[in-house]
C-alpha positions as CSV (number, residue, x, y, z in Angstrom):
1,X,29.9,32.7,32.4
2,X,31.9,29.9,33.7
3,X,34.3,28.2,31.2
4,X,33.1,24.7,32.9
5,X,29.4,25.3,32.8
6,X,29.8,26.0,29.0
7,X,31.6,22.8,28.6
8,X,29.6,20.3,30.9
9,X,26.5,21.9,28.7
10,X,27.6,21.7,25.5
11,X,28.5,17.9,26.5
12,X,24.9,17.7,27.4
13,X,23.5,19.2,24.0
14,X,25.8,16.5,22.1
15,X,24.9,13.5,24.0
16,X,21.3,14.3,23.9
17,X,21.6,15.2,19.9
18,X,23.5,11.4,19.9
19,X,20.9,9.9,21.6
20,X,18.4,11.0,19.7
21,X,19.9,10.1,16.2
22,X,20.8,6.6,17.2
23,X,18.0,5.7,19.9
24,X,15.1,6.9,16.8
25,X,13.1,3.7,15.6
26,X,13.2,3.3,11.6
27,X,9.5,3.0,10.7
28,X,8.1,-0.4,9.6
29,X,7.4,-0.7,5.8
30,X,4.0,-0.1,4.6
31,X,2.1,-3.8,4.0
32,X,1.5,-4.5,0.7
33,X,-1.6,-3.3,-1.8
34,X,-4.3,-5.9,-2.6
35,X,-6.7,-4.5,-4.4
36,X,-10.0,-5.6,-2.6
37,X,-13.5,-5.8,-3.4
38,X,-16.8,-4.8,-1.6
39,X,-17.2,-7.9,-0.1
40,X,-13.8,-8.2,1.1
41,X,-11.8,-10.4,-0.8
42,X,-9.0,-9.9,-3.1
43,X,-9.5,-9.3,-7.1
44,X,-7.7,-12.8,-7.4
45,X,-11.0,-14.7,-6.0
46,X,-13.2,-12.7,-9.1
47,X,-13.4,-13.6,-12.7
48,X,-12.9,-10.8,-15.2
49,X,-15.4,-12.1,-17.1
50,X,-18.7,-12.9,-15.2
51,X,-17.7,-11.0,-12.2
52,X,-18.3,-13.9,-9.5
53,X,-16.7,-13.9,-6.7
54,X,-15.5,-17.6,-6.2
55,X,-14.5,-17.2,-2.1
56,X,-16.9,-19.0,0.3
57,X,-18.5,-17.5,3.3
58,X,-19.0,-18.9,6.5
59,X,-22.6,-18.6,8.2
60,X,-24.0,-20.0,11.4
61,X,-26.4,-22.5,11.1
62,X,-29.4,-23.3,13.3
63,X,-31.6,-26.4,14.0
64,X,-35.3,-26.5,14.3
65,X,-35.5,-25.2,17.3
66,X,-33.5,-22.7,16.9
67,X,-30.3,-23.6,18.7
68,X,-26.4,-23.1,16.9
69,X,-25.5,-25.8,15.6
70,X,-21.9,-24.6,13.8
71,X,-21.2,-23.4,10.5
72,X,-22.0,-23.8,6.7
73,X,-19.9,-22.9,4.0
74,X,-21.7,-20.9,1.3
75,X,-20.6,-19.2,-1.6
76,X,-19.9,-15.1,-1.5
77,X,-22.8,-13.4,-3.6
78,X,-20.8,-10.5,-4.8
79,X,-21.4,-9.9,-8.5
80,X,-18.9,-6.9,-9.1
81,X,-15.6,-5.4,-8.4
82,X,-15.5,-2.2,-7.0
83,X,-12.1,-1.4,-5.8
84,X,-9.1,-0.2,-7.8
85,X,-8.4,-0.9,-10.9
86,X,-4.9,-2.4,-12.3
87,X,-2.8,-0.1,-13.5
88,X,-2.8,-1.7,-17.4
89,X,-7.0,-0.7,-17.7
90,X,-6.6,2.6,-16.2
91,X,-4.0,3.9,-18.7
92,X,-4.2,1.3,-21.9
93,X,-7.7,-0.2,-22.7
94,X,-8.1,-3.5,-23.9
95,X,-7.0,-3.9,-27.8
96,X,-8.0,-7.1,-28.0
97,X,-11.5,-8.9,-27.1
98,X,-11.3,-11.6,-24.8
99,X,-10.7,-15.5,-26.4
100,X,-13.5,-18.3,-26.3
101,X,-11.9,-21.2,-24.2
């Protein structure tokens, strides 16, 4: 083979291997965790205790006859949390029972 054709080649293979290395997108970091409920809201919006959900919902409302007439905020009717648990319950139960405030 041709001593030049080896050469302009080779000079090929390297700039495309450069190109590749320094033209590659880093990949965006993962957004973060919230552990969410069945209705869709975070486990910050539920007590522990009663399991209410204290977010508010909002609902079209209607007139007499029928017609939209905007919204209503009600409150979400979720009783219980069903997504992840923290990490603390999973491994380590509770030792103590909950205080009476």
């Amino acid at each position: 083979m041709d001593p030049v054709s080896l050469l302009v080649g080779g000079a090929l293979l390297a700039s495309g291997f450069l190109a590749g290395r320094l033209g590659r997108r880093r990949p965006a970091p993962p957004p973060p965790v919230t552990p969410v409920c069945g209705c869709g809201h975070a486990l910050s919006q539920h007590d522990r205790d009663t399991s209410t959900c204290y977010a508010e919902l909002r609902r079209d409302t209607y007139d007499k006859r029928g017609r939209w007439s905007g919204h209503s905020w009600v409150p979400c009717t979720c009783r219980q949390y069903v997504g992840p648990r923290p990490i603390d319950e999973v491994f380590a139960p509770r030792l103590l029972p909950p205080t009476a405030d």
